[in-house]
Structures are given as C-alpha cells and as structure tokens.
ZAROGU-497954 format. One record per residue: residue in one letter; x, y, z of N, C-alpha, C, CB in turn. Coordinates in steps of 0.2 Angstrom, whole numbers, plus 5000, padded with zeros to 4 digits. Glycine has a CB too. Layout:
<nodes>
AXYZXYZXYZXYZ;...
</nodes>
This chain:
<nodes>
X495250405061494850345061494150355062495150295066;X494150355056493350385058493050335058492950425052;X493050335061492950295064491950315064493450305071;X492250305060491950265057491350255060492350215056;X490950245058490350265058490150285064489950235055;X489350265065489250265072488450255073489450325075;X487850235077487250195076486750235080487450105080;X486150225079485550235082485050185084485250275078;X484450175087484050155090483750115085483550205094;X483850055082482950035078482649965081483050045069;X482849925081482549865084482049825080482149895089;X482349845074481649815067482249745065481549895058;X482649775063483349715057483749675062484149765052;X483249625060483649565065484349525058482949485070;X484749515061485549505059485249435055486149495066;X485549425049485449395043486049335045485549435036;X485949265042486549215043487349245035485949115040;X486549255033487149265026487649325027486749295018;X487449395029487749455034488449435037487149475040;X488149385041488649345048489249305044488049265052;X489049285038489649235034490049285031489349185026;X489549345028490049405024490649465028489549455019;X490349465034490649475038491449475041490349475040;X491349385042491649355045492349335041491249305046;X492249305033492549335030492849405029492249315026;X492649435028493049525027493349515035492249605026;X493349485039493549515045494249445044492949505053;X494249385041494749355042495149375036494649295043;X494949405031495249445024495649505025494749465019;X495449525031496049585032496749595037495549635036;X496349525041496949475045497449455042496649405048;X497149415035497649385031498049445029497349345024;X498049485026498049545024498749585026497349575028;X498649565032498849625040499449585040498249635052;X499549505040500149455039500349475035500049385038;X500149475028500449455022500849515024500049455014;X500649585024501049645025501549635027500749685028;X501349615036501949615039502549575035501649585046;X502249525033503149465032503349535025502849335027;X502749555021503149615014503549645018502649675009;X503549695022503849725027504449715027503649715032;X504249655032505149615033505749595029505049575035;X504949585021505549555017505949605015505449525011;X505649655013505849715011506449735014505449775011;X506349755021506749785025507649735025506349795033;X507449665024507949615025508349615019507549535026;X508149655011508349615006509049675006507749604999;X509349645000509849674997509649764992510149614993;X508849764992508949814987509249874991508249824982;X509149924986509549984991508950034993510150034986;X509150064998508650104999508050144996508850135002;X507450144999506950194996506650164991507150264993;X506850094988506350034984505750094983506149934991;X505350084976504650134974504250094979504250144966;X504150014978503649974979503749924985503649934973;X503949964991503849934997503049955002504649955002;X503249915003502449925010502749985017502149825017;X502450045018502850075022502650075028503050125019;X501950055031501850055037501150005037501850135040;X501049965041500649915043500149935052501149835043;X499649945052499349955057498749895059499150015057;X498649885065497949835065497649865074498149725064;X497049915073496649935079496249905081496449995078;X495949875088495349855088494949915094495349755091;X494549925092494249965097493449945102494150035093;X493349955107492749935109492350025113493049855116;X491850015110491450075112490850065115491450125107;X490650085122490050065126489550135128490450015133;X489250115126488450175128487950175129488350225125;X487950205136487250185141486950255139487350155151;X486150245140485750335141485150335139486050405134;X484750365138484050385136483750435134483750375138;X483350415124483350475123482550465120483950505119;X482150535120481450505117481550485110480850575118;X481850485108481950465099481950395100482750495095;X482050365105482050295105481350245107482650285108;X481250205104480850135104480850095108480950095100;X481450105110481650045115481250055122482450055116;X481150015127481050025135481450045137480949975140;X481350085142480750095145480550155142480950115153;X479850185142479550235139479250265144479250215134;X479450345139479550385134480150385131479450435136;X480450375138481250405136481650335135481750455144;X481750305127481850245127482750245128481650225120;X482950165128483650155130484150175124483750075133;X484650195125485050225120485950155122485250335121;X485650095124486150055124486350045117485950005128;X487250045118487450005112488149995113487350045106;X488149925109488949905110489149885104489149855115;X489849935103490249915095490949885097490449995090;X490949825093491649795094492149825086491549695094;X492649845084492849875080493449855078492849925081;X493449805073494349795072494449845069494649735066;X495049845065495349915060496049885057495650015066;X496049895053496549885049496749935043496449815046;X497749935043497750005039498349995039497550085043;X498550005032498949995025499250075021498549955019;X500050065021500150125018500650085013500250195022;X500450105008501150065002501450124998500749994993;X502150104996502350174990502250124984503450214991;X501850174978502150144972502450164968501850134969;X502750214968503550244964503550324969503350254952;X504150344967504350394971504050454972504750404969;X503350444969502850504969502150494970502850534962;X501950444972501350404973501250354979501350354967;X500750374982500850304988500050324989501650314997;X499750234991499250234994499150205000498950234991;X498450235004498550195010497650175011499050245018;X497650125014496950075014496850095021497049975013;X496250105020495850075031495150045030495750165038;X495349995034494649945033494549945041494849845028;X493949985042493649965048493049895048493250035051;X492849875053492449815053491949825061493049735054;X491349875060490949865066490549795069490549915065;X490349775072490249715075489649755082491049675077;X488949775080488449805083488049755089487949835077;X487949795094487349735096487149795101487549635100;X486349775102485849815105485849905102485949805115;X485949935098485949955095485450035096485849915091;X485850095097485250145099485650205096485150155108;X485850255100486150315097486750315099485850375099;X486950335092487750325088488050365092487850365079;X488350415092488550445097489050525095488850395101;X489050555096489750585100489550635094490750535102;X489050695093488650735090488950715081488750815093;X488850635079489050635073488550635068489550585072;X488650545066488150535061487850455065488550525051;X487350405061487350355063486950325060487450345068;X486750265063486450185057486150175062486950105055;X486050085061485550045065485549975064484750075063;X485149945069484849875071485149845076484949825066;X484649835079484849795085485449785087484649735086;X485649695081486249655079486349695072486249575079;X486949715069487249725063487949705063487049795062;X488049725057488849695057489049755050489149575056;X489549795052489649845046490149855042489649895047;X490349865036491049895034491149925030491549865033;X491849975031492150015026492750005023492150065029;X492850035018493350015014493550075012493249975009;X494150125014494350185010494950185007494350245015;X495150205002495650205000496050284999495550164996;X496650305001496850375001497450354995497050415009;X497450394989498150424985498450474987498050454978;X498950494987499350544987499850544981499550534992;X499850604979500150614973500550664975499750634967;X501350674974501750724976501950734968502450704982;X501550804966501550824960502250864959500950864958;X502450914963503050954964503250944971502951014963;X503950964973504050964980503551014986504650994979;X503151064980502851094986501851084982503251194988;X501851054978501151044976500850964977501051074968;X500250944982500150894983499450874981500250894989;X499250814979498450794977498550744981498150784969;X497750714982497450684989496950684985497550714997;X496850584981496250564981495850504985496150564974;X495350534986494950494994494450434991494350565000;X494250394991493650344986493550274990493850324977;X493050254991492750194994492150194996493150184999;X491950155000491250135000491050095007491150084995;X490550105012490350075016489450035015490450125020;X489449965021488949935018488749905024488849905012;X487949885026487849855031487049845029488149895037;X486849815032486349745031485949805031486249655038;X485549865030484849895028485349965024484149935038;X486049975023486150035022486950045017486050065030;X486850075012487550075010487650155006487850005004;X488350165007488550205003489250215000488350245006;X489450254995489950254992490350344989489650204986;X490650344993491150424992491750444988491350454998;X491750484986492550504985492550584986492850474976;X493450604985493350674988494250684981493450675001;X494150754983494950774980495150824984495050804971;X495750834985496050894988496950914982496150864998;X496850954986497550994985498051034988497451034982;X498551014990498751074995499551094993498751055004;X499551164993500151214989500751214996499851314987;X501351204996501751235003501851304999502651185006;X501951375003502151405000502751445007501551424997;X503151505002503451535008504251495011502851545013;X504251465007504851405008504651365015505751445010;X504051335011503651275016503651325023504251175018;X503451365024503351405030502651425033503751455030;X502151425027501451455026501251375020501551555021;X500551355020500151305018499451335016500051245022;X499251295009498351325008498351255002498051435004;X497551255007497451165006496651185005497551085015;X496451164999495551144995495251084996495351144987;X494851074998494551014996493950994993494550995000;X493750954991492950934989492650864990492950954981;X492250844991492050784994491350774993492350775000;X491050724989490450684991490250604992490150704988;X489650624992489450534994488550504991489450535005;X488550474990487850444991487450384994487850434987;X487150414999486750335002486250324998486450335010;X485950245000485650224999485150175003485850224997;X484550165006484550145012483650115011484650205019;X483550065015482950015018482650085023483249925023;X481950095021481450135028481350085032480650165027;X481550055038481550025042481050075048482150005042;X480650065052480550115056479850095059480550175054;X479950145063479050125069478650165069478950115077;X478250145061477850135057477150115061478150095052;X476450145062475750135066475650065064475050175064;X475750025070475649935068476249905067475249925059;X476749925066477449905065477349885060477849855070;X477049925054476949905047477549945043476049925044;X477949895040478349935035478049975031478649895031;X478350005026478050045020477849985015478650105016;X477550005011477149965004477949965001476350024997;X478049885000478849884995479449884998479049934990;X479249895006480049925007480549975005480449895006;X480450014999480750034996481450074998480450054992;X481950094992482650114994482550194996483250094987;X482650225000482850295000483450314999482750325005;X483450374996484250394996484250474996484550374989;X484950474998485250554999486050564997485150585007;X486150644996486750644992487150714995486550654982;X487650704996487950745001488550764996488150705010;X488750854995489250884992489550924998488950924987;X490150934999490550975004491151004999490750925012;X491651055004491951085002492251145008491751084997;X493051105006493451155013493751195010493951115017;X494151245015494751285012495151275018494651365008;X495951255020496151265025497051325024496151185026;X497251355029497851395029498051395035497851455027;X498551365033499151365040499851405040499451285042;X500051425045500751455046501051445050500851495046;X501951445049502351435054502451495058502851415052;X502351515065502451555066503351585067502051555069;X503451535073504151525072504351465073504451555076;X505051425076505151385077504751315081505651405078;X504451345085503951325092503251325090504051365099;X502951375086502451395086502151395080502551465089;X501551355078501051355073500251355073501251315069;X500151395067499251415068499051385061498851525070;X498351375061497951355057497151375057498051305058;X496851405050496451415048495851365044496751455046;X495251365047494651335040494051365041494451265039;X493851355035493051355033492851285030492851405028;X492351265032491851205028491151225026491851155033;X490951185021490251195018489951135019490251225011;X489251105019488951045017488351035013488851015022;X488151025011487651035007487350935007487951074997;X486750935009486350865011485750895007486350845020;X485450835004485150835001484450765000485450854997;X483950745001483650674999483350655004483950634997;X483150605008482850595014483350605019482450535014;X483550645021484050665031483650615035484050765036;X482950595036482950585042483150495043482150615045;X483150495049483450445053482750395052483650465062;X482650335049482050295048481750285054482150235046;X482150235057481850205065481850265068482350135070;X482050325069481850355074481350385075482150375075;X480950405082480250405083479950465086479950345086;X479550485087479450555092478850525095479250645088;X478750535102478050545107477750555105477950575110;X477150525104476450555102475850555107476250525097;X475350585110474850595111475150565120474250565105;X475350625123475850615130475750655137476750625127;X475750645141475550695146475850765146475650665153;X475750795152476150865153476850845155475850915158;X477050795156477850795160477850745155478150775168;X477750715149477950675144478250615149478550725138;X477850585153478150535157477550455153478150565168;X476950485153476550425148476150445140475950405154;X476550405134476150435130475750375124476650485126;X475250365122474750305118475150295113474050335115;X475650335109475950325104476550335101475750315101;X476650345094477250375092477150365083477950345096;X477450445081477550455076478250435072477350515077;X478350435065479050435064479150525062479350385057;X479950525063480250595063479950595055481150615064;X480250685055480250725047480850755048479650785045;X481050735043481650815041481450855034482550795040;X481850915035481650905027482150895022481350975025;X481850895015482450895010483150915009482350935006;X483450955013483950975013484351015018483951005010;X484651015018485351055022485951075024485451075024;X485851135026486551165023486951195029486551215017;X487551135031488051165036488651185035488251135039;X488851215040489651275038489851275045489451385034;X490551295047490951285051491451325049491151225051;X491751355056492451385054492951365059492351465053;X493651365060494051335063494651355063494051275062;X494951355070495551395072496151345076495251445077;X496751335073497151285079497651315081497451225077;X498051315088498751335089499051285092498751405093;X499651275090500151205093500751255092500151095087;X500851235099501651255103502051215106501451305108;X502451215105503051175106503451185111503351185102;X503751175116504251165123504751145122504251135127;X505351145121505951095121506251095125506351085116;X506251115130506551085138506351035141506551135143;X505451055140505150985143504850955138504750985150;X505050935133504850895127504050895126504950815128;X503650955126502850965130502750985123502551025137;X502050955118501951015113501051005115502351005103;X500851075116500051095117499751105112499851145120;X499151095109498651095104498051125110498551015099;X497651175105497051205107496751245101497251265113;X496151205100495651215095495151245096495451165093;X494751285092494051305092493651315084494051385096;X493051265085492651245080491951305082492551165081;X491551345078491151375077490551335070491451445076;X490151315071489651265066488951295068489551155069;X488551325060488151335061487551315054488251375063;X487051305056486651275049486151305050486551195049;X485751305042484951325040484351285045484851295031;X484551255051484151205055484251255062484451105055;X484451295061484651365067485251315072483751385074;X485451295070485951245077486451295077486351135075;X486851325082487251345082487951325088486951415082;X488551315088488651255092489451275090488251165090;X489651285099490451305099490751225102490651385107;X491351215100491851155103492351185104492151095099;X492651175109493451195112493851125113493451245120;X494451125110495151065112495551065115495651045108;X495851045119496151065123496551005122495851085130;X497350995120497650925120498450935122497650885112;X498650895126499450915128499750825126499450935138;X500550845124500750775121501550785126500750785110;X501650735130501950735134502650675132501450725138;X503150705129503750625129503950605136504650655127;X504150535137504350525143504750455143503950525147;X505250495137505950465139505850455131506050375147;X506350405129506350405120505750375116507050355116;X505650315122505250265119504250265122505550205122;X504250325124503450315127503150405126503450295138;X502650405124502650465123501750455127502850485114;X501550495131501050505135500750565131501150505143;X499950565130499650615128498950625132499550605122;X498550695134497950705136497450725132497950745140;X496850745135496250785130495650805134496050745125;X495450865132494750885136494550945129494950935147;X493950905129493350925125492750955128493050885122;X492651015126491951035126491651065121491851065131;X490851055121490551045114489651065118490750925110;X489351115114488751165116488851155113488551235119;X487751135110487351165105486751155104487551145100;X486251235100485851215103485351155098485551275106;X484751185099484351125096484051135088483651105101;X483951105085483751105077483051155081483650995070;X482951175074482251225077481351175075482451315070;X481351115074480951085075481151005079480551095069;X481551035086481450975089480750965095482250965092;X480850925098480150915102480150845108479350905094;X480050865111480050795117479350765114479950815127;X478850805113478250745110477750805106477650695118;X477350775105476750795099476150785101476750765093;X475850835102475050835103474550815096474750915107;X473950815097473450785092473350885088472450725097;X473450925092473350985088473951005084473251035091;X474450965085475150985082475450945077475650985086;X475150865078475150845071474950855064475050795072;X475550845061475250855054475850825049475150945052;X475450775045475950745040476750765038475650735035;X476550825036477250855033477750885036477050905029;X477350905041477950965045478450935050477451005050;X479150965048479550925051479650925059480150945049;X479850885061479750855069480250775071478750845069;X480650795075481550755078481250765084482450795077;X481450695090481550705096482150665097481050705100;X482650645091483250655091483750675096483350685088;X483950635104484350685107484950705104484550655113;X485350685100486050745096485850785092486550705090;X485150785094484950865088484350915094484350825079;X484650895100484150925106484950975110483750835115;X484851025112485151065115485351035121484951115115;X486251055122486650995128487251025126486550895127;X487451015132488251005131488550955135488651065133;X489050945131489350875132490350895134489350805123;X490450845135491050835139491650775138490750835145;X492150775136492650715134493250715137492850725126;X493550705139494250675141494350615140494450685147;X495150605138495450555136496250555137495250545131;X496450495138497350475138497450425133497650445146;X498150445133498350405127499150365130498350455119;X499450305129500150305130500250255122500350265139;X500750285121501150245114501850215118501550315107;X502050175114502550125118503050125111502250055121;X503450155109504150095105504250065107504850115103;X504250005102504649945106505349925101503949865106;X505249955096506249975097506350045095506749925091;X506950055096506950135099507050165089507850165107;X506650255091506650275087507250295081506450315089;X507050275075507650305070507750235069508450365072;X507350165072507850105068507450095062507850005073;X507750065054507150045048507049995050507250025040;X506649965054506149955057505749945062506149925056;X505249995063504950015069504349975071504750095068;X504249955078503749925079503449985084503949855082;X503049965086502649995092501649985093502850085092;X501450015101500749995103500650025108500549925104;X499950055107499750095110498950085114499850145106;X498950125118498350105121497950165124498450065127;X497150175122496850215121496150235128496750215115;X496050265129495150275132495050365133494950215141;X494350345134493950425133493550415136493550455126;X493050465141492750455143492150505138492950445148;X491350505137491150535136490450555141491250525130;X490450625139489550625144488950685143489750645153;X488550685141488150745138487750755145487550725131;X487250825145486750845149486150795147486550915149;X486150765141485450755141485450665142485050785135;X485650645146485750565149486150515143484950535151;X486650545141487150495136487750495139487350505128;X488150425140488650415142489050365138488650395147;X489750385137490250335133490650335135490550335127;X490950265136491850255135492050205128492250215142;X492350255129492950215122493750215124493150275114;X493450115123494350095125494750055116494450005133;X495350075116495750035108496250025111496050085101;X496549975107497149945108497449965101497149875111;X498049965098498249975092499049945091498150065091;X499549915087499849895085500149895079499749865087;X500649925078500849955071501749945069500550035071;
</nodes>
C-alpha cells in the first residue's frame, strides 16, 4: 500500500474550493464502488452458477489509515527557525478491488485518497509532496496474466494527482516458476513521469516568472530469485536499478542562509539544488521460516542501497507472524534503517559558499541518521477460514523515530 505517497514542508498552496469538490467526489465514488462490489460479491456467491464463474469480483477491501508527524528539520520554512516544523497529518481512505476476467486474467484496482493538512516532511526515508492543506490521489491498476501454469506477466499503469503536482506510470514484469515450482526468477521494468508547479521560498516569496511546469522521468528495473528450501524454509534474492532524471529537487524546500556558528540564528534562505540525475541500486536478501508446532513463521530481511549522491544505507526486518487460534492471527515488526548523507547536504550556507549552481539540500531524509520502527498487527476472521465467503478486519500501528528529531505513528483500520 504504498502507500502511497508521502509530503514535505511548503506553506505556499493554499487548498482550492474546486480541489475540495474533486476530491470529495472521488472519495464518495470509491464508497459507491466498495458497495456495488460488495452486493457483486454476494450475488455471485448466492447464485446458481457453478463454480470458478471467469467474471466474479474475487476480493473487496476498504483501508482508512491515519498517519501523524511531529519533528524538525532545517529544510523547512516553517517556525520556529532554523530548524523548521516537520508537522503533518494524513487522513487516508484506501480502497482495493480484485476481479477475475476469464480463467487467465484478473485485475485488481487500489485507489488511495490522501486528505493533507499542515504539511512538512513526508516521511519514513521515501519520496514526498506538499502544501499546507492538499488533498491527493491515486489510481493503480495491476493485470495479471497466467500465460502458462508456470509463466506469469504483471502489467502495473495508473496515475497520481494533486493540486501543484501529477504523475503517470506503468511497469511490466515476468516471473518463470521453475524446478517443479520449487525455485522462481521474476524481471521487472517500470517507469513514471512527473510533472509539477515550482512552488517555493523563492527571495521575496516571489514565484518564478510563469510559474512554470517542471518535470522528471524515472526508469527502474529489477531482477528477483527465490527458493524453496525445504518444506519450512525459504530464501529470496534482488537487485534493483533507478535511473531519475529532470529536476529531483524538492521545490519548497530551503537551506539556511547567512547563519551563525551553531546555525541557531540565520538572515535568510536559499532554495535547494540537485542535480540532473541519478542513479540508485540496491540489493536484497530474505529468509522466512516456518514452525508448525507453534503455528510461528519468521521473516528477516536485509536491504543494502547505494547511489551516485555517495548515500550508502543498510535496513534490517525483523517480522514474526503469530496464529492464535483459527480465527486471529497476531503479527510483529522491528526495523532498522542507517544512512549516511547525500554528499552535498549542509545545515546552512555562508555568503563564501554560495553559488547559483552548485548543489546544496538540507533535506533531513537525505542527512545521516538512523531510524527505528516497530509495529503490531491483529487480523480477525470473522467467519472462519475455508467458508466462500470470507469476511474479516484488521487493525494496525507503527511507531516510527529518527536521530535527527522525526517522529511517526501510523494507525489503519482495514476491512475486507
């Protein structure tokens, strides 16, 4: 759930009426939506045809999530200064559709709905947006094609859009079972294009002449391998590539300018630079093991990421998935996530260091820090497993926390 996106500091785009109408709409369109399904569902399941119908709806979800974060980072505008506020609160429906269209085809929808206010840094070392008040959405749609019993395609395409910022992706994959489904190797390819308003704190809080659109264009590409090991025991292999290209930097965000020795008072502020491009890569390792005495299966990851901006940055998973009893299934999680800092970040800028071109972030997700995650999860059937027709809901939260003064929790609720 990618959740889909995630926000930064800008304090410029105050929330449009028209925005507020299109929103509102799309948020009661998915409602309708999440109904209609449900009663398809039921008809389906109720009627006379015979099983495995091509054209039934096979699972209906609707998530609302709320995500809160307090902190401070110099990248921000906001008060108190230097170190501006990184407050932000996202309210997040979610809605998620999986239909068959014949015995070899099926797709599935997910329509997130963010709902922004006070608006600062996105979070949790991803990507992110902006404005005070905003209201956002996405629309993804996934194929699946079961070309042979052991050869699979997976086409990804949709679009996201919000009042200074949009963009539109698609992706293809492939994945072979091989070894009598015992062994897997999965490709992928994926890109995207934004498109966006320079919004930012600009000398004078003067926009740019025109406003005009910036854009950038992002090409990636995976390779993944997994294996069974034995009946309990499986590993997994990747590499990833990224290739970004066009304006990267964050508009609204700002760097300190002309600031004492402890960067505690400064006359002004510049906007960041990045440059033109770049290019990230990753490699990735999983092991999940299995128990069946005490219904326990453990997952433990390790992510290695490093990019042409010098960041070099280890993550370790740690997740245990606990049954308890037929109908409740309890889960944990602890993260940890080192990295260090892009090689032209900076707390502030003196009058001998400025210079138009040269790149310069005081970005805190791109400052060296390690952060920290835990979280629980409980699932609830609410009729018991194996009936055709399964209900259940679940309830989620995380806590998150970095060295360099960011804090989140994330609470969901979900029903499916």
């Amino acid at each position: 759930m990618a959740a889909s996106g995630l926000l930064l500091e800008a304090g410029v785009a105050a929330r449009t009426e028209r925005s507020r109408t299109h929103v509102l709409s799309l948020v009661l369109g998915v409602l309708t939506l999440a109904a209609f399904c449900s009663d398809a569902r039921t008809g389906a399941e109720e009627s006379v045809e015979p099983e495995g119908r091509a054209d039934a709806v096979e699972e209906a979800r609707f998530r609302f999530v709320y995500y809160d974060q307090d902190g401070f980072g110099y990248q921000s505008a906001a008060p108190p200064q230097p170190l501006g506020s990184e407050y932000l609160q996202v309210f997040e429906p979610m809605f998620y559709l999986r239909a068959r269209q014949n015995e070899r085809v099926t797709h599935t929808v997910t329509v997130p709905v963010d709902i922004i206010t006070s608006a600062s840094t996105d979070a949790v070392d991803i990507t992110t947006s902006a404005s005070r008040h905003n209201e956002a959405g996405t629309l993804q749609v996934d194929t699946v094609v079961q070309q042979t019993p052991n050869d699979e395609l997976k086409f990804t395409y949709g679009g996201h859009g919000e009042e200074w910022f949009a963009s539109a992706f698609a992706g293809f994959g492939y994945t072979r079972d091989l070894a009598q489904n015992n062994a897997t190797v999965g490709v992928r390819v994926d890109g995207s294009f934004d498109w966006f308003k320079a919004y930012g704190p600009w000398p004078g809080a003067v926009y740019p002449d025109g406003n005009k659109f910036n854009t950038r264009a992002n090409l990636g590409g995976s390779v993944e391998l997994s294996q069974i090991l034995n009946a309990r025991t499986w590993v997994k292999g990747g590499y990833g590539i990224t290739w970004n290209q066009g304006d990267l930097s964050i508009p609204w965000n700002s760097v300190p300018f002309l600031c004492d020795a402890e960067v505690t008072q400064c006359s002004a502020r510049v906007q960041e630079i990045f440059p033109r491009t770049r290019l990230r890569q990753n490699v990735s390792g999983l092991l999940v093991h299995y128990v069946p005495r005490t219904k326990t299966t453990a997952r433990l990851s390790y992510r290695f990421y490093f990019d042409d901006y010098r960041v070099r940055a280890h993550t370790i998973l740690a997740e245990a998935y606990q049954a308890l009893g037929e109908r409740v299934l309890f889960s944990a999680l602890y993260r940890m996530h080192r990295q260090t800092a892009v090689s032209f970040w900076t707390r502030s800028l003196s009058l001998s260091e400025f210079d138009l071109s040269t790149p310069r972030t005081a970005d805190s997700d791109l400052a060296e820090f390690w952060a920290h995650k835990w979280g629980v999860k409980l699932l609830f059937h609410l009729t018991p497993p194996g009936r055709g027709r399964q209900h259940d809901i679940d309830l989620y939260f995380n806590r998150y926390t970095r060295t360099n003064n960011l804090r989140v929790n994330v609470m969901s609720f979900g029903y499916g």
